[in-house]
KOLDO-251074 format. One record per residue: residue number from 1; residue in one letter; x, y, z of N, C-alpha, C in turn. Coordinates in Angstrom, 3 decimals. Layout:
N
r seq->NUM; type->a; n.xx->X; n.yy->Y; n.zz->Z; ca.xx->X; ca.yy->Y; ca.zz->Z; c.xx->X; c.yy->Y; c.zz->Z
...
This chain:
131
r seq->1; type->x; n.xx->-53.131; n.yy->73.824; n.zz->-8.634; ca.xx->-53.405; ca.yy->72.702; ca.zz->-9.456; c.xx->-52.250; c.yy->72.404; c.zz->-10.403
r seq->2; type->x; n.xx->-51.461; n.yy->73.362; n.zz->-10.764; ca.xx->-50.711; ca.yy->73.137; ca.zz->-11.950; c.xx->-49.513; c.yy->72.631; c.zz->-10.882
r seq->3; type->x; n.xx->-49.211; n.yy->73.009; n.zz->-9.783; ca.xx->-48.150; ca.yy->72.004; ca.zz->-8.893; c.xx->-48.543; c.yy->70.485; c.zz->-8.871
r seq->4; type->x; n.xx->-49.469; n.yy->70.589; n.zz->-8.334; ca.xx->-50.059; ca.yy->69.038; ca.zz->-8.532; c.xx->-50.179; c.yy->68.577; c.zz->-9.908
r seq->5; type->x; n.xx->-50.017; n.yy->69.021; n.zz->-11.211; ca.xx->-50.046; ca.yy->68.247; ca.zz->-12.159; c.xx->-48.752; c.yy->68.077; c.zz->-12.474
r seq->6; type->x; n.xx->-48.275; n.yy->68.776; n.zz->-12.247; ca.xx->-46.418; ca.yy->68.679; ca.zz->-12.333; c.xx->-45.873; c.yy->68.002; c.zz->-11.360
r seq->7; type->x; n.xx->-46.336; n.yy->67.789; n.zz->-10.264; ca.xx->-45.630; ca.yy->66.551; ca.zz->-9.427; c.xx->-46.197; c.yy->65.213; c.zz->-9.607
r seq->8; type->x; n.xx->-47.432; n.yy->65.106; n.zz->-10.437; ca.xx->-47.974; ca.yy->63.913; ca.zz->-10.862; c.xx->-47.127; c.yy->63.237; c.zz->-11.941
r seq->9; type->x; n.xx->-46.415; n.yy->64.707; n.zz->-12.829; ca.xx->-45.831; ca.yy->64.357; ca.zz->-14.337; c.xx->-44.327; c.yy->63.752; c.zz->-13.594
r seq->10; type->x; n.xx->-43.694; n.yy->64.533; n.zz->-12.950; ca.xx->-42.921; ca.yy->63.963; ca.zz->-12.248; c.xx->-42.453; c.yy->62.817; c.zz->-11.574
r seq->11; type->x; n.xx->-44.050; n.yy->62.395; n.zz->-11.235; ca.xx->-43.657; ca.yy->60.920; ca.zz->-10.650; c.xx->-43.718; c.yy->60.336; c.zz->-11.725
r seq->12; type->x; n.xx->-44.400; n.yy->60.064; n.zz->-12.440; ca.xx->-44.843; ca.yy->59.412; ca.zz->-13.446; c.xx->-43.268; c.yy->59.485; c.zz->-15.035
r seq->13; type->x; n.xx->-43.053; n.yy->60.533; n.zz->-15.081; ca.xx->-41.133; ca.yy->60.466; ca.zz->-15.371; c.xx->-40.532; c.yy->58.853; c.zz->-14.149
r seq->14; type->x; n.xx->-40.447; n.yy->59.945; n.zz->-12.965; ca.xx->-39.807; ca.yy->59.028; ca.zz->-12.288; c.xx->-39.815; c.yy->57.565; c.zz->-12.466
r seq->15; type->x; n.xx->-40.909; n.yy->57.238; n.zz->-12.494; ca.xx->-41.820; ca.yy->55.720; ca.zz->-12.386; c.xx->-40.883; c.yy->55.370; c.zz->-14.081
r seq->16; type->x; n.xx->-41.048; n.yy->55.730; n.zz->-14.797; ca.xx->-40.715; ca.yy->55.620; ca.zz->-16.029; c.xx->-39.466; c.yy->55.291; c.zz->-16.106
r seq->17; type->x; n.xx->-38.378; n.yy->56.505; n.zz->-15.783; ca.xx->-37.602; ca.yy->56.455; ca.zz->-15.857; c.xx->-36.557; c.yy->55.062; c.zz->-15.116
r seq->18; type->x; n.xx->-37.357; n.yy->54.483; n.zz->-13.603; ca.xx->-36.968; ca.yy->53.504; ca.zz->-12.690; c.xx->-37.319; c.yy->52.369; c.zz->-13.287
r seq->19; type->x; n.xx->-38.300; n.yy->52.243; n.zz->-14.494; ca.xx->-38.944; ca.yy->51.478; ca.zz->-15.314; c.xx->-37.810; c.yy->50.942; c.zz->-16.833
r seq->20; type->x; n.xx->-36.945; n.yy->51.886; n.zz->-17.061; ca.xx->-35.887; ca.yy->51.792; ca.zz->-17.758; c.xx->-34.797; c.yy->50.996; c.zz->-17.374
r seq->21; type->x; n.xx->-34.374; n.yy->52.170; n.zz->-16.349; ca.xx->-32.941; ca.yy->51.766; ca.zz->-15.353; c.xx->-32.832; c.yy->50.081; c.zz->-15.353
r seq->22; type->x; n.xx->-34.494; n.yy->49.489; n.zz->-14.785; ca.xx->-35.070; ca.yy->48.607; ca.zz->-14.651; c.xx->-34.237; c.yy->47.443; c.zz->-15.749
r seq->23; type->x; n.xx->-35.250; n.yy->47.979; n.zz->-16.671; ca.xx->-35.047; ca.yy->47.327; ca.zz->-18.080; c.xx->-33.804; c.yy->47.229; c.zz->-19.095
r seq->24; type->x; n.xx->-33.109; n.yy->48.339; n.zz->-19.007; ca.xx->-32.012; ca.yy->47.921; ca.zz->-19.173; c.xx->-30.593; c.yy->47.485; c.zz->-18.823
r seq->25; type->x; n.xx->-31.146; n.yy->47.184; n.zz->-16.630; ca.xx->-29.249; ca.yy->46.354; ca.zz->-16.296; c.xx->-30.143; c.yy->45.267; c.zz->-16.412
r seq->26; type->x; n.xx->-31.636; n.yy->44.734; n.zz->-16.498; ca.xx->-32.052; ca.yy->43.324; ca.zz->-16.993; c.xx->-31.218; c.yy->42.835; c.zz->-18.629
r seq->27; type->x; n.xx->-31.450; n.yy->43.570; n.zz->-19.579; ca.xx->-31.163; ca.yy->43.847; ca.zz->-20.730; c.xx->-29.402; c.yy->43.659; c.zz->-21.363
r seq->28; type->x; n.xx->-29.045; n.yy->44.099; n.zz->-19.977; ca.xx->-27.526; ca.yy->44.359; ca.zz->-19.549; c.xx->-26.940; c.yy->42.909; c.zz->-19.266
r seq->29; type->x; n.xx->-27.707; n.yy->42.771; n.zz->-18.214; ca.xx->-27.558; ca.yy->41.049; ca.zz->-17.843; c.xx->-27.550; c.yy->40.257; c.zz->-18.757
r seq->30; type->x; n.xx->-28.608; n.yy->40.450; n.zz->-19.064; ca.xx->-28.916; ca.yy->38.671; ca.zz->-19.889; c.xx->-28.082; c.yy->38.933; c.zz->-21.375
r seq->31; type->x; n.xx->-27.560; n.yy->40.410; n.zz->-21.730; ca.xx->-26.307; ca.yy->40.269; ca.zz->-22.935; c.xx->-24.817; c.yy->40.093; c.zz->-22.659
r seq->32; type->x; n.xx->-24.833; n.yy->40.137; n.zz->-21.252; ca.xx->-23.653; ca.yy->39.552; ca.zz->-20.682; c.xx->-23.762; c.yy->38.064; c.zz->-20.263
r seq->33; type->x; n.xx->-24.947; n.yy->37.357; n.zz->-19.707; ca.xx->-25.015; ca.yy->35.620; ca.zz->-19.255; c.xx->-24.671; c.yy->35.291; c.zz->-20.958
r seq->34; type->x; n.xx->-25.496; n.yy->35.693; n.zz->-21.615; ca.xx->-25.311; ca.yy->34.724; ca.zz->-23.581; c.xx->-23.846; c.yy->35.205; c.zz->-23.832
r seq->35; type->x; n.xx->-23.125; n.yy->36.799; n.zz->-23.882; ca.xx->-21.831; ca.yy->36.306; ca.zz->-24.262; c.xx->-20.926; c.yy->35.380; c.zz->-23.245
r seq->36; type->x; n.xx->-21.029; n.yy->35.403; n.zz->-21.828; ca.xx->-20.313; ca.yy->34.248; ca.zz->-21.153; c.xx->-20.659; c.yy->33.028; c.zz->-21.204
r seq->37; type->x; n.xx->-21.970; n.yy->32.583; n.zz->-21.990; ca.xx->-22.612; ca.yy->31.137; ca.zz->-22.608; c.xx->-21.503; c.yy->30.946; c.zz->-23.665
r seq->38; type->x; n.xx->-21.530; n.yy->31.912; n.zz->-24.468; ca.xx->-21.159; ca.yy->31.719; ca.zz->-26.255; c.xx->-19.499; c.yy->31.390; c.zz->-25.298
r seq->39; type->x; n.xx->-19.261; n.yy->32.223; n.zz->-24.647; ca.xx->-17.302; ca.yy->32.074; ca.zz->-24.444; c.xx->-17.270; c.yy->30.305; c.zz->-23.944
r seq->40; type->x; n.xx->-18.415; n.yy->30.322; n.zz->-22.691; ca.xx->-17.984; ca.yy->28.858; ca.zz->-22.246; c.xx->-18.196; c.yy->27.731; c.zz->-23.020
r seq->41; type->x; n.xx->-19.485; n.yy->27.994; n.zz->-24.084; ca.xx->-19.412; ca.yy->26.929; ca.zz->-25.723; c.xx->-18.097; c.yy->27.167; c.zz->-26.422
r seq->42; type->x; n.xx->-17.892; n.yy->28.188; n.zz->-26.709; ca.xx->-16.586; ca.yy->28.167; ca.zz->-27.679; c.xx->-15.523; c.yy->27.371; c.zz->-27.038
r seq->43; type->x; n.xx->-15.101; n.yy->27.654; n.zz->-25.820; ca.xx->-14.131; ca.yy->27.275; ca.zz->-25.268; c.xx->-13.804; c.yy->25.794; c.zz->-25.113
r seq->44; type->x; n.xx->-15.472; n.yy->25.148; n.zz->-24.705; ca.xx->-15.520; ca.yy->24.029; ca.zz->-24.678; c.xx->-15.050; c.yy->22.943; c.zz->-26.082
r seq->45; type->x; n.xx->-15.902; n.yy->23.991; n.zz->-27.038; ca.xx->-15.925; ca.yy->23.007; ca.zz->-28.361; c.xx->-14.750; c.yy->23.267; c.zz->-29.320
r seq->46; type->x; n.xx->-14.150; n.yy->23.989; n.zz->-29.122; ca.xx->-13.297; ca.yy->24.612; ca.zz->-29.659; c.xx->-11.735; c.yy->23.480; c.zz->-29.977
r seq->47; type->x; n.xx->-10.567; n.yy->24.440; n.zz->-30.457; ca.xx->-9.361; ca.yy->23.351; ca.zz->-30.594; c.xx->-8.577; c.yy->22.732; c.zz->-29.293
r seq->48; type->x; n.xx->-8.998; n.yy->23.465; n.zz->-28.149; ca.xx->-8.932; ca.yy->23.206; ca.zz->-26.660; c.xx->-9.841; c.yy->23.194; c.zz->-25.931
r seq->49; type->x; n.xx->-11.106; n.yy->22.583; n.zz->-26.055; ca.xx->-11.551; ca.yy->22.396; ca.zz->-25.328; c.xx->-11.430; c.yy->20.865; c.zz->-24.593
r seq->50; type->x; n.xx->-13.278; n.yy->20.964; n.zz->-24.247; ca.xx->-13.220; ca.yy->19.474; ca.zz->-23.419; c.xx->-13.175; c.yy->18.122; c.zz->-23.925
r seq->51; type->x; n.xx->-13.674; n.yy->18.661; n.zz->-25.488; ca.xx->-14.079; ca.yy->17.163; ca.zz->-26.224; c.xx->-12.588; c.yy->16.978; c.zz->-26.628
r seq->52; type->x; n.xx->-11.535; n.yy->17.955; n.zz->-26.989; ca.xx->-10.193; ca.yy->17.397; ca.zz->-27.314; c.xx->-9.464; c.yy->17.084; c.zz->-26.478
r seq->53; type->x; n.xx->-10.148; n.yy->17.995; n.zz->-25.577; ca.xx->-8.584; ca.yy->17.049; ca.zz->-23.807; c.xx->-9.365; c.yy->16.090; c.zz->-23.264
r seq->54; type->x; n.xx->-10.509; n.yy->15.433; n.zz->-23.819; ca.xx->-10.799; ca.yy->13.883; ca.zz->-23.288; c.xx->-10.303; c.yy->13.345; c.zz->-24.736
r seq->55; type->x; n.xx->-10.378; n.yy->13.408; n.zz->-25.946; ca.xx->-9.255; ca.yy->12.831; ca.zz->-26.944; c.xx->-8.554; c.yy->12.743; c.zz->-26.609
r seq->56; type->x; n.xx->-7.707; n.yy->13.676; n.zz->-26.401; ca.xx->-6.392; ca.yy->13.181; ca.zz->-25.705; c.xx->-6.209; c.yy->12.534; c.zz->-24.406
r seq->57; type->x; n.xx->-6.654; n.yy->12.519; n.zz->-23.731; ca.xx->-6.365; ca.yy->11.861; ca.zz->-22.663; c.xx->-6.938; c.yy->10.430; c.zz->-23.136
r seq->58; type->x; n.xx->-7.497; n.yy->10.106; n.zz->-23.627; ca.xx->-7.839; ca.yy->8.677; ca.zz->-24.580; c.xx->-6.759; c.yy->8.395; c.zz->-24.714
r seq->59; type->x; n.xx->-6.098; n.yy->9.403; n.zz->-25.809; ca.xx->-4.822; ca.yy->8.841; ca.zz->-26.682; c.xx->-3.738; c.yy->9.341; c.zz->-25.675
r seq->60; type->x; n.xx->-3.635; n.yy->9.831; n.zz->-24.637; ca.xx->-2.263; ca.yy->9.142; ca.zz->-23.923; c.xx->-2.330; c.yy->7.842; c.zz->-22.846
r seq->61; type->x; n.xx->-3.254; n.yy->7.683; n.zz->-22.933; ca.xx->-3.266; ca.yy->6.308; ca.zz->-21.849; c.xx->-3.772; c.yy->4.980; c.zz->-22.914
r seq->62; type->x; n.xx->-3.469; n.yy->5.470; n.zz->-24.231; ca.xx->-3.245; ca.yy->4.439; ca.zz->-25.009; c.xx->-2.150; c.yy->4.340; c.zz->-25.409
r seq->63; type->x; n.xx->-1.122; n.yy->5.233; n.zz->-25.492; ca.xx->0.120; ca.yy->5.526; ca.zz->-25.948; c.xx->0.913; c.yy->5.039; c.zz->-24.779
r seq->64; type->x; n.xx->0.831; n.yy->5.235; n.zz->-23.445; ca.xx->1.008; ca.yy->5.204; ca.zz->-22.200; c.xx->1.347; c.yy->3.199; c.zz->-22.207
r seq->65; type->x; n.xx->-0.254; n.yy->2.566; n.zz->-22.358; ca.xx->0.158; ca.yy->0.984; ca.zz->-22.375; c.xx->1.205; c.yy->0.343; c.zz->-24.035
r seq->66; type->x; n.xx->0.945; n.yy->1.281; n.zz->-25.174; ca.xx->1.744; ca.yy->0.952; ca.zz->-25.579; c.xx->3.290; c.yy->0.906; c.zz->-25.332
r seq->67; type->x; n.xx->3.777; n.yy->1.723; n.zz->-24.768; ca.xx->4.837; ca.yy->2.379; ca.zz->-23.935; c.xx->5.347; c.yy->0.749; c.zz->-23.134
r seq->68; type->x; n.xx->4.506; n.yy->0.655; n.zz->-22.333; ca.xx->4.839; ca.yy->-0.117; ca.zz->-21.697; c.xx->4.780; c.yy->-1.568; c.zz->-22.310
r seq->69; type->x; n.xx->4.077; n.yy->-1.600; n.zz->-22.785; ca.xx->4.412; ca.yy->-3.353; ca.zz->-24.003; c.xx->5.707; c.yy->-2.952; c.zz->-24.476
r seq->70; type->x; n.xx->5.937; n.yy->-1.643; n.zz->-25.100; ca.xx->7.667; ca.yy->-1.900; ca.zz->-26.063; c.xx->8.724; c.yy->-1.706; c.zz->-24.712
r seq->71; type->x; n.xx->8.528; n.yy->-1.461; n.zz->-23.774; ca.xx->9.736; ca.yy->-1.339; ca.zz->-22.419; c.xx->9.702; c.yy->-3.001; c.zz->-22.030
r seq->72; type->x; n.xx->8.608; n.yy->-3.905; n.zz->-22.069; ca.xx->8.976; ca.yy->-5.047; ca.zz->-21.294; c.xx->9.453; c.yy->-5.912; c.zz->-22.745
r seq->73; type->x; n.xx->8.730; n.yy->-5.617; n.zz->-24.195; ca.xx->9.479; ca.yy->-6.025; ca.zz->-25.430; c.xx->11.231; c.yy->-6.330; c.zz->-25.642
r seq->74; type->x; n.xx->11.007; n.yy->-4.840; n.zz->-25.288; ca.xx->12.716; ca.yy->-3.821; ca.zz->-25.375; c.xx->13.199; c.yy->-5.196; c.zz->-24.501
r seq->75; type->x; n.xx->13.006; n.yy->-4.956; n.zz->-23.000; ca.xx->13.814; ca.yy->-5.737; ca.zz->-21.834; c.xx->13.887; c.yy->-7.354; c.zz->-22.428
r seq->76; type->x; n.xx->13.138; n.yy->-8.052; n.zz->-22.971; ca.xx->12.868; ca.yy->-9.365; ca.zz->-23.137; c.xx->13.871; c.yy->-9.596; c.zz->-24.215
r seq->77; type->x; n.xx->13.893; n.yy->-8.537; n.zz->-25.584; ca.xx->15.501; ca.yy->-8.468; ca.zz->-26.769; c.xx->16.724; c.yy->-8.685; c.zz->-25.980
r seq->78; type->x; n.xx->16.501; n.yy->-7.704; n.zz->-25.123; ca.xx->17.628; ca.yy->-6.776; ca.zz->-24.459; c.xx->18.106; c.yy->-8.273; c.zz->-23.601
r seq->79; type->x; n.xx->17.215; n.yy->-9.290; n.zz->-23.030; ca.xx->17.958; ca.yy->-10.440; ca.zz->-22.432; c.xx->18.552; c.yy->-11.718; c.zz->-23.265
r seq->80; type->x; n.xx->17.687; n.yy->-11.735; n.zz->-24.386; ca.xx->18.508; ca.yy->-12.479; ca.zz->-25.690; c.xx->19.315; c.yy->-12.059; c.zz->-26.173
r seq->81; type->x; n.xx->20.008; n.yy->-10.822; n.zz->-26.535; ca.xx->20.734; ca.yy->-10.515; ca.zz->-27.249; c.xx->22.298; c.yy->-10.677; c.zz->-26.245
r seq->82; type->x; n.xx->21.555; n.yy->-10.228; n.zz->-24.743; ca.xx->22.760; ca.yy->-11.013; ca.zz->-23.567; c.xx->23.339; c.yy->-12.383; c.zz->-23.896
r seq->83; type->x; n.xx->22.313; n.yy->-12.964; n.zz->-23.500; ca.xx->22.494; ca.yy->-14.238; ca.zz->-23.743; c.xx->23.399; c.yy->-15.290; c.zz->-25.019
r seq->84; type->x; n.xx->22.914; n.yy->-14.684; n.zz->-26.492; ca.xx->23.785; ca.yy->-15.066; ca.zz->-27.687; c.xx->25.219; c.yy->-14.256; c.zz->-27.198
r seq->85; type->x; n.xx->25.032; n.yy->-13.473; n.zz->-26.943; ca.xx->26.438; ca.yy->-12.506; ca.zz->-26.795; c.xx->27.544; c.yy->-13.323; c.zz->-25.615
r seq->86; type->x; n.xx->26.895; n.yy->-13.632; n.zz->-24.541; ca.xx->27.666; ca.yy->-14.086; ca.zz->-23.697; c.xx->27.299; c.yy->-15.571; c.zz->-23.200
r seq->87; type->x; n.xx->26.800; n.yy->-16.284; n.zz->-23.294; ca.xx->26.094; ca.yy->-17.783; ca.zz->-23.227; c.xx->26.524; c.yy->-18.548; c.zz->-24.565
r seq->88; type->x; n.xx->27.917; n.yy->-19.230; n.zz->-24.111; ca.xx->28.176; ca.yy->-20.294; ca.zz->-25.509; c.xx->26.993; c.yy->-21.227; c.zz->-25.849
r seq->89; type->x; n.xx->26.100; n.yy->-21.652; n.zz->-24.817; ca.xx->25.131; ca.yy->-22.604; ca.zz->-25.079; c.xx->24.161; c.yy->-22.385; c.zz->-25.837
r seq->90; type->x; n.xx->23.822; n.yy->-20.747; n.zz->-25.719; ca.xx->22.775; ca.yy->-20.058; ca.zz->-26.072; c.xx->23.156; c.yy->-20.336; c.zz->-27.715
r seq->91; type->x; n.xx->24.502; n.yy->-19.597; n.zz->-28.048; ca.xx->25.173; ca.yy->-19.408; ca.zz->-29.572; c.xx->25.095; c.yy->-20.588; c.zz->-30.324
r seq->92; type->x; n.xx->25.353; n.yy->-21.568; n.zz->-29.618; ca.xx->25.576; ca.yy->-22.896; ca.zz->-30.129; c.xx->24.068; c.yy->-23.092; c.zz->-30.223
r seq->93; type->x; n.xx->22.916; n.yy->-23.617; n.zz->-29.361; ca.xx->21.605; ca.yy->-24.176; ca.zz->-29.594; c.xx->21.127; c.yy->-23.106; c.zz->-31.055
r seq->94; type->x; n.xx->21.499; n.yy->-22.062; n.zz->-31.085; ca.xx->20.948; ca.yy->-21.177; ca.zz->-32.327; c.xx->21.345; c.yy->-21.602; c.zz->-33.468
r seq->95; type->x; n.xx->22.876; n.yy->-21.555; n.zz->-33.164; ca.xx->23.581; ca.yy->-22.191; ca.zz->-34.768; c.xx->22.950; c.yy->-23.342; c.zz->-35.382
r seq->96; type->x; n.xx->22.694; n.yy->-24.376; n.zz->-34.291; ca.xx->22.228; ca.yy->-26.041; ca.zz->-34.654; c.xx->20.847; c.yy->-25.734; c.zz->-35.185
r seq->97; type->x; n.xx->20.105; n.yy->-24.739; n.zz->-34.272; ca.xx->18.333; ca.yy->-24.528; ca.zz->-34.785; c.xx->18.664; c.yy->-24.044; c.zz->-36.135
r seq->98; type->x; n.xx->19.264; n.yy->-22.581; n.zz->-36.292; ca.xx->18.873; ca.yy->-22.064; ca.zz->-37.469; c.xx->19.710; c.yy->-22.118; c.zz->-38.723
r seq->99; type->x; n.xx->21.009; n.yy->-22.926; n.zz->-38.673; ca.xx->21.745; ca.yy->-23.352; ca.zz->-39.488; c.xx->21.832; c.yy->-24.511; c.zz->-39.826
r seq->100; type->x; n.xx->21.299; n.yy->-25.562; n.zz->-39.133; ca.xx->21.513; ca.yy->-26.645; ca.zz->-39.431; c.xx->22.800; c.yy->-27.071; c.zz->-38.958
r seq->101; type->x; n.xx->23.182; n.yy->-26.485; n.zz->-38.081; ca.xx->25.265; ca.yy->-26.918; ca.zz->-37.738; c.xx->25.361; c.yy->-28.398; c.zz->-37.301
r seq->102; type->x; n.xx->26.374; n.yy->-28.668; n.zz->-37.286; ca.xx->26.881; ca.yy->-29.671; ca.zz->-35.880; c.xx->28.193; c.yy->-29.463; c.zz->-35.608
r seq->103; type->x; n.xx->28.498; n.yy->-30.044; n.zz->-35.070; ca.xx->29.408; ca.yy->-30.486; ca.zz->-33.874; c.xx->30.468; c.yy->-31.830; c.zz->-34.847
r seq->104; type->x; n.xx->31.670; n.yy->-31.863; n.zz->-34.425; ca.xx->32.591; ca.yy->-33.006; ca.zz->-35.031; c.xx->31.761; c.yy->-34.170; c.zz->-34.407
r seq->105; type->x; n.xx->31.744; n.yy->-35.330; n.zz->-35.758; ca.xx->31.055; ca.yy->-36.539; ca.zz->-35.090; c.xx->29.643; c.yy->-36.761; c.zz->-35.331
r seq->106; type->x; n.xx->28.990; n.yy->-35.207; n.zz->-35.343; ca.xx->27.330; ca.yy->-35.635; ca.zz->-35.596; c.xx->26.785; c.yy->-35.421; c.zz->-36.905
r seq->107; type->x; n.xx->25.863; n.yy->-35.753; n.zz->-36.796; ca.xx->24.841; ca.yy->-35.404; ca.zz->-38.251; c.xx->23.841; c.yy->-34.743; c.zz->-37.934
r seq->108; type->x; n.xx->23.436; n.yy->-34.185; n.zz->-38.823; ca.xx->22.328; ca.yy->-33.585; ca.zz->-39.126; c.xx->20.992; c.yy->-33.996; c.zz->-39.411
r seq->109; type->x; n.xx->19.895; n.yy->-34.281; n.zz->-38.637; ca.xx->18.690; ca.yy->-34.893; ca.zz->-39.651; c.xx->17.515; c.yy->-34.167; c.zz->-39.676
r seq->110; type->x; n.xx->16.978; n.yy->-33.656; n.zz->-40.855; ca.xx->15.801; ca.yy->-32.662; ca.zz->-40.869; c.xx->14.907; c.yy->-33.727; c.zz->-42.154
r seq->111; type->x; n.xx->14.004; n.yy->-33.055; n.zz->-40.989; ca.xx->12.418; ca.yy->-33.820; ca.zz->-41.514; c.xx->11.197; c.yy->-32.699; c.zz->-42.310
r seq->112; type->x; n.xx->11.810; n.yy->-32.958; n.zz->-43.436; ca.xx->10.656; ca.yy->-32.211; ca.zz->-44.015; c.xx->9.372; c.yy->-32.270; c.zz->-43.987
r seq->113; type->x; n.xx->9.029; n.yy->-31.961; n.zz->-44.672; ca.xx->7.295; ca.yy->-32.094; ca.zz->-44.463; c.xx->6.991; c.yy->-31.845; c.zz->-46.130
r seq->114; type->x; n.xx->5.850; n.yy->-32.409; n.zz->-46.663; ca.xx->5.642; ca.yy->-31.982; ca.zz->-48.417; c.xx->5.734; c.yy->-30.953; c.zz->-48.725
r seq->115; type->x; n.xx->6.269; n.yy->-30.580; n.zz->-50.016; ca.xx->5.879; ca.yy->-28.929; ca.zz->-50.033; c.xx->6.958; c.yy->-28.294; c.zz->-49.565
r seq->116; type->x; n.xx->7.877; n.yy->-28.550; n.zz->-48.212; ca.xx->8.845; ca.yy->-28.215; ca.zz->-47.774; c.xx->10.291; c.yy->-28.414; c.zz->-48.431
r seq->117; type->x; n.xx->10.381; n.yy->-28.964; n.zz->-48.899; ca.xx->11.782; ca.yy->-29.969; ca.zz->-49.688; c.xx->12.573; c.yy->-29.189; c.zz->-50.230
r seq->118; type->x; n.xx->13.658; n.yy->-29.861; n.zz->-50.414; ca.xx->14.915; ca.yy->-28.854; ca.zz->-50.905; c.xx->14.901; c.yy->-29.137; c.zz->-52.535
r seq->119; type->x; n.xx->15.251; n.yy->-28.317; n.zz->-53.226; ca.xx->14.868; ca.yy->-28.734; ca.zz->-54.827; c.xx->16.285; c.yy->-29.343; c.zz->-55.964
r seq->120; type->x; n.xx->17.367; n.yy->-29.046; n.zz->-54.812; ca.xx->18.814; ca.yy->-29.473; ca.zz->-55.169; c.xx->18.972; c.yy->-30.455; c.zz->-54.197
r seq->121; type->x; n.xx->18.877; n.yy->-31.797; n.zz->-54.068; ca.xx->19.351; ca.yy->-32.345; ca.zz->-52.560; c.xx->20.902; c.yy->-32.501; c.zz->-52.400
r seq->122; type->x; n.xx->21.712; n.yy->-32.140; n.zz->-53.679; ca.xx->23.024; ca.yy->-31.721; ca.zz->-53.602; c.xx->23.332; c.yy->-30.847; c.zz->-52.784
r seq->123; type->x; n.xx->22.253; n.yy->-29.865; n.zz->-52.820; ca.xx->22.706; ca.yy->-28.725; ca.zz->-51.924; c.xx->23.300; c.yy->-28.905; c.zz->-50.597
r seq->124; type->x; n.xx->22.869; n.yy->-29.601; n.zz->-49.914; ca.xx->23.493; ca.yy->-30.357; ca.zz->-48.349; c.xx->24.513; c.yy->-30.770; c.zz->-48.240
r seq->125; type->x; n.xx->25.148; n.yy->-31.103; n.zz->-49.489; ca.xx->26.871; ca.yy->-32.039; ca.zz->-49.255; c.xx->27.747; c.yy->-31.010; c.zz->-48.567
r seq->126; type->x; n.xx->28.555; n.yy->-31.070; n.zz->-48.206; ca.xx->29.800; ca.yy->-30.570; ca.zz->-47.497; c.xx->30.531; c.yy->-30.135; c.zz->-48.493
r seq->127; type->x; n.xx->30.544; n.yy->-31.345; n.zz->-49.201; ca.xx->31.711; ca.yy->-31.101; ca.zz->-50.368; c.xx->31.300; c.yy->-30.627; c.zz->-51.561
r seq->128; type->x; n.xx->32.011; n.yy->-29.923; n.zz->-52.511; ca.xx->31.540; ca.yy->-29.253; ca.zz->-53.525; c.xx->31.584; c.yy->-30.197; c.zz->-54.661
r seq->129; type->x; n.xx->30.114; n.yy->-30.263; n.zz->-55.358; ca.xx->30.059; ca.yy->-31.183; ca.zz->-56.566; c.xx->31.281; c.yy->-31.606; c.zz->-57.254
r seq->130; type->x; n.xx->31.390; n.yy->-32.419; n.zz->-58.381; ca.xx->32.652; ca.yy->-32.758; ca.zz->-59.028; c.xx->32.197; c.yy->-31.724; c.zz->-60.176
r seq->131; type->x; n.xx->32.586; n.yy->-31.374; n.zz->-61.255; ca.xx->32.830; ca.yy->-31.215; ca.zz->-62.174; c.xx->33.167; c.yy->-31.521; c.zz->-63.412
């Protein structure tokens, strides 16, 4: 009888013990899935994660079309500044627009508008006042 109560205690260890083992690679697990949760939250939310490399990728394909407005900007200077530089016609239509120039022979006629007016109309002579 006392074999049989000792192989009863035995199983009953056993059972127990397989009841542990059990319980704690469950135990094992699920404190390893939450720290590889917490790593893949951190990682995500973090100074590299996903929410900042879709910021950024926002802000380079906004930077990206700005880019490209100042390259066709750039090119569009870059053909005027040809042009005054090497186009007498170009130099000349500028001088007449934004100086008021002429040419031997012509005049000048600008049309003000109210409000617009010159406050010396001396100022326009060629020649320098008398004295």
């Amino acid at each position: 009888m006392a074999t049989s109560f000792l192989s009863g205690k035995s199983m009953a260890l056993a059972a127990d013990r397989a009841r542990n083992r059990r319980s704690s690679r469950a135990s094992l697990l699920l404190c390893a899935g939450l720290f590889l949760l917490a790593l893949v939250v951190i990682s995500q939310l973090g100074e590299n994660g996903l929410v900042s490399w879709l910021r950024l990728r926002s802000q380079v394909s906004e930077l990206s079309r700005d880019t490209d407005e100042l390259e066709t900007a750039n090119a569009d200077l870059e053909g005027r500044i040809d042009a005054v530089l090497n186009d007498p016609q170009t130099l000349e239509r500028l001088a007449r627009e934004r100086h008021n120039m002429k040419g031997p022979g012509e005049e000048v006629l600008m049309i003000l508008l109210p409000g617009q007016g010159r406050l010396d109309p001396e100022a326009d002579r060629d020649e320098p006042a008398p004295q």
